[in-house]
C-alpha positions in Angstrom: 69.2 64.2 143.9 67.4 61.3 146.1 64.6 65.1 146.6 64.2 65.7 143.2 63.6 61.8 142.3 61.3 61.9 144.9 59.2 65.0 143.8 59.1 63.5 139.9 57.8 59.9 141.4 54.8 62.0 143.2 54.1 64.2 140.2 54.3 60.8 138.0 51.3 59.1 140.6 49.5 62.3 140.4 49.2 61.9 137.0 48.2 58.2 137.2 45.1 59.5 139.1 43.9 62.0 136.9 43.6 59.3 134.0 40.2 57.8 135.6 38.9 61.4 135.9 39.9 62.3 132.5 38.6 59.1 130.7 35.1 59.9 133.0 34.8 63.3 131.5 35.0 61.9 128.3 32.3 59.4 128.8 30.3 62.3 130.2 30.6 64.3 127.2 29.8 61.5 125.0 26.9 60.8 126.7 25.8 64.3 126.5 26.3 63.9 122.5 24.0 60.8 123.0 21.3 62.6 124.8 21.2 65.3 121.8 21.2 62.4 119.3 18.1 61.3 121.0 16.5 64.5 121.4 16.9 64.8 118.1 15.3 61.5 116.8 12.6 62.4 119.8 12.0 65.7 118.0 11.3 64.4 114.6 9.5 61.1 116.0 7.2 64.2 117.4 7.1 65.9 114.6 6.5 62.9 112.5 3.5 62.2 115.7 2.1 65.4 114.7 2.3 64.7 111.2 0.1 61.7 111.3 -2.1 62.9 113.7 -2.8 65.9 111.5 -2.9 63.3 108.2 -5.3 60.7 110.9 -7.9 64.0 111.8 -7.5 64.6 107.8 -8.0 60.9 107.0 -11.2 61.1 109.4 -12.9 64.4 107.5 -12.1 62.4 104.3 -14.1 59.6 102.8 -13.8 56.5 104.7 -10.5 54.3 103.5 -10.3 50.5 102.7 -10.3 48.3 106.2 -6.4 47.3 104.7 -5.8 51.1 104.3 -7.2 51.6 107.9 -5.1 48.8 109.4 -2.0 50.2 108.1 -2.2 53.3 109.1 -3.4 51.5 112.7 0.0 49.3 112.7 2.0 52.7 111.7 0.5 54.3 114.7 0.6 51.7 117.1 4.9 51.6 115.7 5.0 55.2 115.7 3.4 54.7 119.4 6.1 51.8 121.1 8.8 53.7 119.4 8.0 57.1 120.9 7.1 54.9 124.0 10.8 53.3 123.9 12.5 56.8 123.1 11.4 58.2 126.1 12.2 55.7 128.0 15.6 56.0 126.5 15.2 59.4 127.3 14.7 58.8 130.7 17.3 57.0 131.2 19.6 59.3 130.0 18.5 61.8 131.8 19.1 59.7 134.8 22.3 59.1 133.5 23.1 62.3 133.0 22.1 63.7 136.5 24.6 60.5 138.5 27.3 62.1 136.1 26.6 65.5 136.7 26.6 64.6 140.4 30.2 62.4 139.8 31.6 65.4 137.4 31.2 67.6 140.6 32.6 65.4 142.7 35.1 64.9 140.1 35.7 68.6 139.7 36.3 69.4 143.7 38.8 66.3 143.4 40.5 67.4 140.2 40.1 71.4 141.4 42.0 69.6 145.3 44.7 67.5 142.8 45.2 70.5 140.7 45.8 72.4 144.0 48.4 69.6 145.0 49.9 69.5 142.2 50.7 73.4 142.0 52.4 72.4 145.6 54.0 69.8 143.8 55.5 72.0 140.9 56.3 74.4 143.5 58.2 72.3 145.3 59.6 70.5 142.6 60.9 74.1 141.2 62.8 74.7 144.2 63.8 71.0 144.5 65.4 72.2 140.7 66.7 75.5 141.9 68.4 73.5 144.7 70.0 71.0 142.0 71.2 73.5 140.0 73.3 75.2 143.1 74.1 71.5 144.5 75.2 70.9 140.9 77.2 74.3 140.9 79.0 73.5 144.3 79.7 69.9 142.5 81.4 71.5 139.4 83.5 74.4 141.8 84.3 71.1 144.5 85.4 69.3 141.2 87.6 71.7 140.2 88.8 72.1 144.0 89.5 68.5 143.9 91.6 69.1 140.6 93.5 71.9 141.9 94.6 69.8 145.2 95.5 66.6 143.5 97.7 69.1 141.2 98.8 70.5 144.8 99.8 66.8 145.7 100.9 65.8 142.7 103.3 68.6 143.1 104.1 67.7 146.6 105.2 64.5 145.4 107.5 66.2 143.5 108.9 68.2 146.0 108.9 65.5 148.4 111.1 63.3 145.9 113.5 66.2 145.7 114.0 67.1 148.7 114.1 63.1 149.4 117.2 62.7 146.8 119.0 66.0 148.8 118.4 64.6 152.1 120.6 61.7 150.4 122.8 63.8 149.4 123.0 65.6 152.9 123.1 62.7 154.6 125.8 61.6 152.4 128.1 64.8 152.6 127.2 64.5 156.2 128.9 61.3 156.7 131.5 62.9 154.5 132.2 65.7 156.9 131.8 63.2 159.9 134.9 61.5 158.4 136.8 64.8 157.9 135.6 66.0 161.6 136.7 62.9 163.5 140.0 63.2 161.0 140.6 67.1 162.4 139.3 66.0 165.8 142.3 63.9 165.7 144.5 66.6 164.6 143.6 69.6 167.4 144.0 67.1 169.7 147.6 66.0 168.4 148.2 69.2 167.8 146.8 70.5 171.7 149.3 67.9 173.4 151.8 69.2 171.3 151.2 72.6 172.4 150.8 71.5 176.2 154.6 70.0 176.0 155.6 73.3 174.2 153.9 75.1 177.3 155.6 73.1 179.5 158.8 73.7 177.8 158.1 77.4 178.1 157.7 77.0 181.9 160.9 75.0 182.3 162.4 78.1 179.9 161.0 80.8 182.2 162.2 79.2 185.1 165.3 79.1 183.7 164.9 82.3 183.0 164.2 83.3 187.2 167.1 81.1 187.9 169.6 83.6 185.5 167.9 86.4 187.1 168.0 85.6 191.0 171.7 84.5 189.9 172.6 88.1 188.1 171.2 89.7 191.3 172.9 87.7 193.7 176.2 88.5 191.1 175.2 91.7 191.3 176.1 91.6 194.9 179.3 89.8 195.1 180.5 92.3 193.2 179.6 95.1 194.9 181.5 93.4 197.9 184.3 92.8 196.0 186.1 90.8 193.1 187.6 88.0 195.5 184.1 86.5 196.1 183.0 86.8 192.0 184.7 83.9 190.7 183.7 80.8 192.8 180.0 81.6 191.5 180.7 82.3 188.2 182.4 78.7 188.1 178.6 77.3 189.2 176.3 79.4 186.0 176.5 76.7 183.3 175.5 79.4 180.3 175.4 77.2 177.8 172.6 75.3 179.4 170.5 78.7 179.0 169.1 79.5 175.3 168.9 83.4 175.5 166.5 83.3 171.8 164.1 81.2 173.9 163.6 83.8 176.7 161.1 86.6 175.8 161.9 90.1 175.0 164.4 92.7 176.7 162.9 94.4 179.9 159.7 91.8 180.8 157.9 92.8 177.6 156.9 89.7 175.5 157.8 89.3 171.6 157.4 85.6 170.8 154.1 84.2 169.5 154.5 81.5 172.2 151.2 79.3 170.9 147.6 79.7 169.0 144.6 78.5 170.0 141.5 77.7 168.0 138.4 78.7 170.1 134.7 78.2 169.3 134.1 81.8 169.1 134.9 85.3 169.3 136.7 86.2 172.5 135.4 89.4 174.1 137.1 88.8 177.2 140.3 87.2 178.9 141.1 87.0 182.5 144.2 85.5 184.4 145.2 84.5 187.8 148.2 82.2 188.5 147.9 79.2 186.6 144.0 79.2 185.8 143.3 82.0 182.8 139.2 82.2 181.7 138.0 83.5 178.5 134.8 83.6 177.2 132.9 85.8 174.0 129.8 85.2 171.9 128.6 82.0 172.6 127.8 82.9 176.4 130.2 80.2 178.1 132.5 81.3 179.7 136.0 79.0 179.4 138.5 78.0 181.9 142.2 76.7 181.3 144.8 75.4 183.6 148.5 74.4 183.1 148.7 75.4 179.6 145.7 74.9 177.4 144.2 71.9 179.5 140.5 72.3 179.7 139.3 73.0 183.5 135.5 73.7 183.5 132.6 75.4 181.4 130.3 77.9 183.1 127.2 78.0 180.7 124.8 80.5 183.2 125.4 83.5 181.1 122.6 84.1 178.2 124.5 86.7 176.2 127.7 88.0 174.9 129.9 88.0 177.4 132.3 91.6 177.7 134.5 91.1 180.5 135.6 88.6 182.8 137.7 89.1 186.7 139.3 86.9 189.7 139.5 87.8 192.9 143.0 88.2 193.8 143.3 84.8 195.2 141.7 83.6 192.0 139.1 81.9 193.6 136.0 83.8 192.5 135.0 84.9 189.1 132.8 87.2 187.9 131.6 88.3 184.3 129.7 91.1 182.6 127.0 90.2 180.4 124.8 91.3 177.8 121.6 89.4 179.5 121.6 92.4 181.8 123.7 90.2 185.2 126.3 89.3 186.1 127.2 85.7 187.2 129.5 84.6 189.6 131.3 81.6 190.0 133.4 80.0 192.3 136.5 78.1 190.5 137.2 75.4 193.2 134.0 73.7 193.3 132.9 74.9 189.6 129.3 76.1 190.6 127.6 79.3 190.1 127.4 81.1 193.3 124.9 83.9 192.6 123.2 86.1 189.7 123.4 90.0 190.0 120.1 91.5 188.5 118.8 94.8 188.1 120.3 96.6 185.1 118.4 97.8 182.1 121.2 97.3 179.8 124.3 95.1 178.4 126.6 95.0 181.8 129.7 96.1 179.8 132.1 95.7 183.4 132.7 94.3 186.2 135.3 95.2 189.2 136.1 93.5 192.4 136.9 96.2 195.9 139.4 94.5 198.1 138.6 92.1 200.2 139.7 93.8 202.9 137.0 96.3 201.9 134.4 93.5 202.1 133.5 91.3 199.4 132.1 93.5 196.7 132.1 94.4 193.0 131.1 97.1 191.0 129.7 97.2 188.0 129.0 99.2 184.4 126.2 99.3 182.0 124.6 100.9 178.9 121.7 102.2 181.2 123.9 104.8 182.3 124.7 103.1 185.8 127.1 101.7 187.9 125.8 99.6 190.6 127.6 98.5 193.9 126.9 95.3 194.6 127.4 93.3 198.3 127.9 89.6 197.2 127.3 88.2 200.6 123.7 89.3 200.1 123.8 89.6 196.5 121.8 92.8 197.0 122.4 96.2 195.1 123.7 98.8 198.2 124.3 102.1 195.8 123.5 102.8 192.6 125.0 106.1 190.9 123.7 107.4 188.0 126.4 108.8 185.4 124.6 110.4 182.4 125.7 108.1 180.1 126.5 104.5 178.6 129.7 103.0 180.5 132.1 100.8 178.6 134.7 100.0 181.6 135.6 100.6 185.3 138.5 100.8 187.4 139.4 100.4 191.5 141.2 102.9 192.7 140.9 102.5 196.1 138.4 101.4 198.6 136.3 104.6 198.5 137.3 105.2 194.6 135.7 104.5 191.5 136.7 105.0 188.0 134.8 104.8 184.9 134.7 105.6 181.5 131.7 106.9 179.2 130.3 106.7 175.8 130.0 110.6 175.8 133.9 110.6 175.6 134.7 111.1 179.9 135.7 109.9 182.4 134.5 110.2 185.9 135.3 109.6 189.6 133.0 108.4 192.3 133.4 108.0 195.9 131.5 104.8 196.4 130.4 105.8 200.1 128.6 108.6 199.0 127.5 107.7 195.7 128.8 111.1 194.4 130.7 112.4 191.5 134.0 113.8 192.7 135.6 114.1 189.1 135.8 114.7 185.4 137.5 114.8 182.4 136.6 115.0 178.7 139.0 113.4 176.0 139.0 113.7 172.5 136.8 110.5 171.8 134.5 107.7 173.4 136.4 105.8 176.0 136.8 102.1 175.5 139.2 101.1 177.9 140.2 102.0 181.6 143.0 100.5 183.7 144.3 101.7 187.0 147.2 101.5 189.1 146.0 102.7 192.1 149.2 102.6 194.1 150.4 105.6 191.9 147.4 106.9 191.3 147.9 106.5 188.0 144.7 106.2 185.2 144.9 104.8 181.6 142.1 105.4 179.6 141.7 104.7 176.1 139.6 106.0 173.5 138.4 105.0 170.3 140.4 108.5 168.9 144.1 105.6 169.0 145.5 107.4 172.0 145.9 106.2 175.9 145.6 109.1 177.6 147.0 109.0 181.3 145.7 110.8 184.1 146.7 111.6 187.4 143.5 110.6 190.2 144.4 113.7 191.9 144.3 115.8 189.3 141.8 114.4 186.9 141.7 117.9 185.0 145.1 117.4 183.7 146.7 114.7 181.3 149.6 113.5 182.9 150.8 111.9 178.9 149.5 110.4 175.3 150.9 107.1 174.2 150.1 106.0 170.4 151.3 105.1 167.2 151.0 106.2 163.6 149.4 102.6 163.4 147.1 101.8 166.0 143.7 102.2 165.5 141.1 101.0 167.7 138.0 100.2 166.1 135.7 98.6 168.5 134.4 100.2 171.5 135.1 96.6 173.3 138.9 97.5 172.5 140.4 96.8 176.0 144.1 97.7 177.3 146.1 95.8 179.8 148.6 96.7 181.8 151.6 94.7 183.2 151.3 93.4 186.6 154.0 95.7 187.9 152.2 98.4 186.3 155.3 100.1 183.9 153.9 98.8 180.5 150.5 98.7 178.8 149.5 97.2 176.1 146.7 97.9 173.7 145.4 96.0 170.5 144.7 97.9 167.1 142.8 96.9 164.0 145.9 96.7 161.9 146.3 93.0 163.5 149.4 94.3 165.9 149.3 94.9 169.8 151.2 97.6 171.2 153.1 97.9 174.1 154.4 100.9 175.8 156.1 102.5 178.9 154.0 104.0 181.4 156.9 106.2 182.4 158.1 108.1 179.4 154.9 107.1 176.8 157.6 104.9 174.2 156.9 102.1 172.3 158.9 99.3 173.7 157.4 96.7 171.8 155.0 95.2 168.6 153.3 91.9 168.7 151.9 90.7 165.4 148.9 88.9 165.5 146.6 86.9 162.6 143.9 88.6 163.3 142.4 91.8 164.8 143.1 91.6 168.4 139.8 92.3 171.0 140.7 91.6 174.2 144.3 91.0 176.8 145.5 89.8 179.6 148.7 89.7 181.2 149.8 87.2 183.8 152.5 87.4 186.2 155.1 85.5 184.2 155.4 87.9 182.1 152.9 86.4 179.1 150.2 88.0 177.3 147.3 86.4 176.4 145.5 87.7 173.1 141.9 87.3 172.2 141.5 87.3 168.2 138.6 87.9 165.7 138.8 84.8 163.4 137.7 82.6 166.8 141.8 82.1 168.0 143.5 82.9 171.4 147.3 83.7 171.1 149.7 83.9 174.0 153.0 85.8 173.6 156.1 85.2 176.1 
C-alpha cells in the first residue's frame, strides 16, 4: 500500500508541472490569434494605404482642391501614416514574440515529450504497483479467512480443552475413589496372605504329623513282623486322636485338597520348586520367588518377554528360565543377582534343562528356530548346537550323554549331546507339548496336544510302552506342561475343562482329579507331596 501511495503522490507532482506548460501553450496560441488579428487590420490599413494613394494620384490629375480639402486629406495621410507606422511596430513585436515562444514551445515540447515519457514509466509502474495490490489484497482476503478458520480451530480447542478439563476431574476424582478401594483391598490380600501363611504353617505341622504316623506304621510294621510280644508297648505311645486323618492329603502320596489360592499379577507360564523356595513367573517378564509359604523372597526382572519355563539346580541354588526375548537368564537365589545371559537363538526359548553337575555345569536348551543349544555356564559360551527340523516346545535329561526333546511336527527325538547327533525318533498322533523323564527307568512321558501321555521306553523309542487319558482332558495350549511326582509313579497333567489329572505311571489309571477355578497352564510338584498349579485368571493354587 505505502508503493502504491507513493506512485499516486509522483503521478499527482507530475501533473502539478505540466500546468505551467499547459497555461504557456495557451498564451502561445492566443498570441498567435493576436498576430492574425493584426495582420488583419495591417491588411486592410494597406489596402485602405492603397486606396488613398490611388484617390491622392486621382486627386492630383483632378482639378486642384480647396487648401482645407488639401489639409485634410494631408492629416488623414499623415494618421493613415503613424498608424501603419505603429501597426508594424506592433507587428514587430509580435513577431518577436512569437519567435521567444516558438523557441520556449520547443523547449516546452522536449520537456513535455521527456515528462510524457516519465509519466508512461509512471503508469507503468503504477499498473504493476495495482496488479501487486490486487494479489497483496487477495492473499489479505485468503489470510483473513485463514485467520477465521483458526480462531474457529481455537475456539473449538477451548471446547475440547474444557471437556477434557471437567473428565480429568472426574478421573481424578474416580481415581481417588479407586485409591480408597485399592489401599481398602491392599488391606485385605495382606490379611488375607498372613492368614494363608499360618494355614501353610498349619499344613507343615499336618504333614509332619503326617511323616511321624508314617515312620511309626513302618517301624509297627516291623515289630510285628518280630512278633506280637513287642506290638503293644508302642501302640500305647501313638496318641491317634492327636492326628486328623481329613487333614492329611489323599490315599497313596497323590494330593486332593485345594490347600490355598493365590492372586498373582499375571498369567503363570511356568512354576518351579526346590525345597522350600518355589519360583513362578508368566507374562509380565519377572520372574517370582517364594519361601516358607507364600512369603515373598526376591524379584528377578532381567527377562524382556514371556517367560515359558523356569528350573533349579538340584541344590536349588541356581535358576534358569526360558524366554521369549530369545535368552535365557540365570540367576543365583542366594545372593539374588543375575549371573549371566545366554544369547544366540533366533526364536522364543520355549526350554530350558540343567545336565548333572557331576557332568559339569551345563544346560540345554529349546527354541522355535528349530534348535537346541548346549550351553557351558562357566563360560556362558554355546559348545553344540543341533539342528532338529523343527520348533521345540520342551526338553528332557536323560542322562549325561542323552537328550530328549519334543517337536511342533508331532515327534520326538533323541540326541547324544557329545556328538550332536540324532540317535532317535518317534512320531505321535499330535504336536508335542510336554516332556518329562525319569531317567533312572528310562522311562519318557510325552504329551501331545491330541489329550493323551504317551510313554516311551528310551531304548526303544519306536515303541509306546502305554496311553494315559481321560474322556475329559483336553489340552489346549501348546504351553500345556505335565509333571511328574518326585518319585516318578504319578504324573499329572492339566486340561482345559478346569481339572488336573493325575495318573499312575505303572498301569496308566487315573488315581486322582483336582478341580481348579480356572484353566490350569503350568505344575509343579515338590517333595512333600504338594502340587503347585499355575491358573489362567492370574491365580496360583497349591493342592496337598
Amino acid at each position: 500500500m505505502a508503493f502504491a501511495s507513493t506512485y499516486l503522490q509522483k503521478f499527482k507532482s507530475s501533473q502539478q508541472k505540466y500546468e505551467p506548460i499547459l497555461q504557456l501553450i495557451s498564451e502561445y496560441n492566443s498570441a498567435i490569434d493576436h498576430v492574425s488579428t493584426l495582420q488583419t487590420e495591417l491588411n486592410n490599413l494597406e489596402r485602405e494605404k492603397s486606396l488613398a494613394e490611388a484617390e491622392l494620384a486621382a486627386a492630383k490629375l483632378t482639378p486642384a482642391i480647396s487648401p482645407e480639402q488639401a489639409e485634410f486629406n494631408k492629416q488623414s495621410q499623415t494618421v493613415l501614416e503613424r498608424r501603419i507606422l505603429q501597426l508594424q511596430e506592433d507587428l514587430l513585436n509580435v513577431h518577436k514574440n512569437k519567435e521567444n515562444n516558438a523557441s520556449e514551445v520547443l523547449r516546452l515540447t522536449e520537456l513535455l515529450k521527456k515528462t510524457d515519457h516519465e509519466l508512461q514509466i509512471t503508469k507503468s509502474i503504477l499498473e504493476k504497483a495495482n496488479a501487486n495490490i490486487l494479489v497483496q489484497e487477495k492473499e489479505i482476503l485468503s489470510l483473513k479467512r485463514l485467520v477465521s478458520i483458526k480462531s474457529k480451530s481455537v475456539d473449538d480447542m477451548k471446547d475440547e480443552f474444557e471437556i477434557l478439563r471437567m473428565a480429568s476431574d472426574r478421573i481424578d476424582e474416580k481415581y481417588n475413589h479407586l485409591t480408597v478401594e485399592h489401599e481398602s483391598a491392599i488391606a485385605q490380600i495382606i490379611s488375607m496372605r498372613t492368614e494363608q501363611a499360618k494355614n501353610m504353617d498349619k499344613e507343615h505341622e499336618i504333614f509332619k504329623k503326617y511323616k511321624l504316623m508314617e515312620a511309626e506304621n513302618k517301624k509297627l510294621v516291623e515289630m510285628m513282623k518280630s512278633g506280637p510280644s513287642k506290638l503293644l508297648p508302642d501302640f500305647e505311645s501313638v496318641n491317634l486322636a492327636d492326628i486328623n486323618m481329613n487333614e492329611i492329603g489323599g490315599v497313596g502320596g497323590v494330593p486332593s485338597k485345594k490347600s490355598a489360592d493365590y492372586d498373582m499379577s499375571c498369567d503363570i507360564h511356568a512354576l518351579a520348586v526346590q525345597k522350600d523356595i518355589y519360583a513362578c513367573a508368566g507374562t509380565d517378564t519377572t520372574v517370582q520367588l517364594y519361601k516358607n509359604g507364600h512369603r515373598s523372597y526376591t524379584n528377578f526382572t532381567d527377562s524382556n518377554g514371556t517367560v515359558n519355563s523356569l528350573e533349579f539346580t538340584s541344590d536349588g541354588a541356581h535358576l534358569i528360565d526360558a524366554c521369549n526375548d530369545y535368552a535365557c537368564h540365570l540367576w543365583k537365589v542366594g545372593t539374588k543377582r543375575r549371573v549371566t545371559t545366554l544369547t544366540g537363538h533366533q526364536g522364543k526359548v520355549m526350554a530350558t534343562r540343567f545336565f548333572n553337575y557331576s557332568d559339569g555345569f551345563k544346560v540345554v536348551s529349546g527354541s522355535h528356530d528349530r534348535t537346541l543349544r548346549v550351553w557351558d555356564l562357566s563360560t556362558s559360551r554355546c559348545t553344540k548346537t543341533l539342528l532338529a527340523g523343527s520348533a521345540c516346545s520342551d526338553i528332557g535329561i536323560m542322562s549325561s550323554n542323552v537328550i530328549v526333546s519334543g517337536h511342533f511336527d508331532k515327534s520326538v527325538r533323541l540326541y547324544d549331546s557329545r556328538t550332536g547327533k540324532e540317535i532317535g525318533k518317534e512320531k505321535l498322533d499330535g504336536r508335542v507339548c510336554s516332556i518329562q523323564v525319569a531317567g533312572e527307568r528310562n522311562d519318557i512321558y510325552a504329551t501331545s496336544n491330541c489329550n493323551r501321555i504317551y510313554k516311551l521306553d528310551s531304548r526303544n523309542l519306536n515303541q509306546v510302552v502305554d496311553i494315559y487319558g481321560d474322556e475329559g482332558m483336553a489340552i489346549s495350549s501348546d504351553l500345556s506342561r505335565s509333571v511328574l511326582s518326585p518319585d516318578g509313579t504319578k504324573i499329572a497333567q492339566g486340561s482345559s475343562n478346569r481339572m488336573v489329572y493325575v495318573f499312575d505311571t505303572e498301569n496308566g489309571n487315573k488315581v486322582g482329579e483336582l478341580k481348579c477355578d480356572d484353566i490350569p497352564v503350568s505344575l509343579a510338584w515338590d517333595e512333600s507331596g504338594r502340587i503347585f498349579v499355575g491358573q489362567k485368571g492370574k491365580k496360583l493354587t497349591v493342592f496337598v
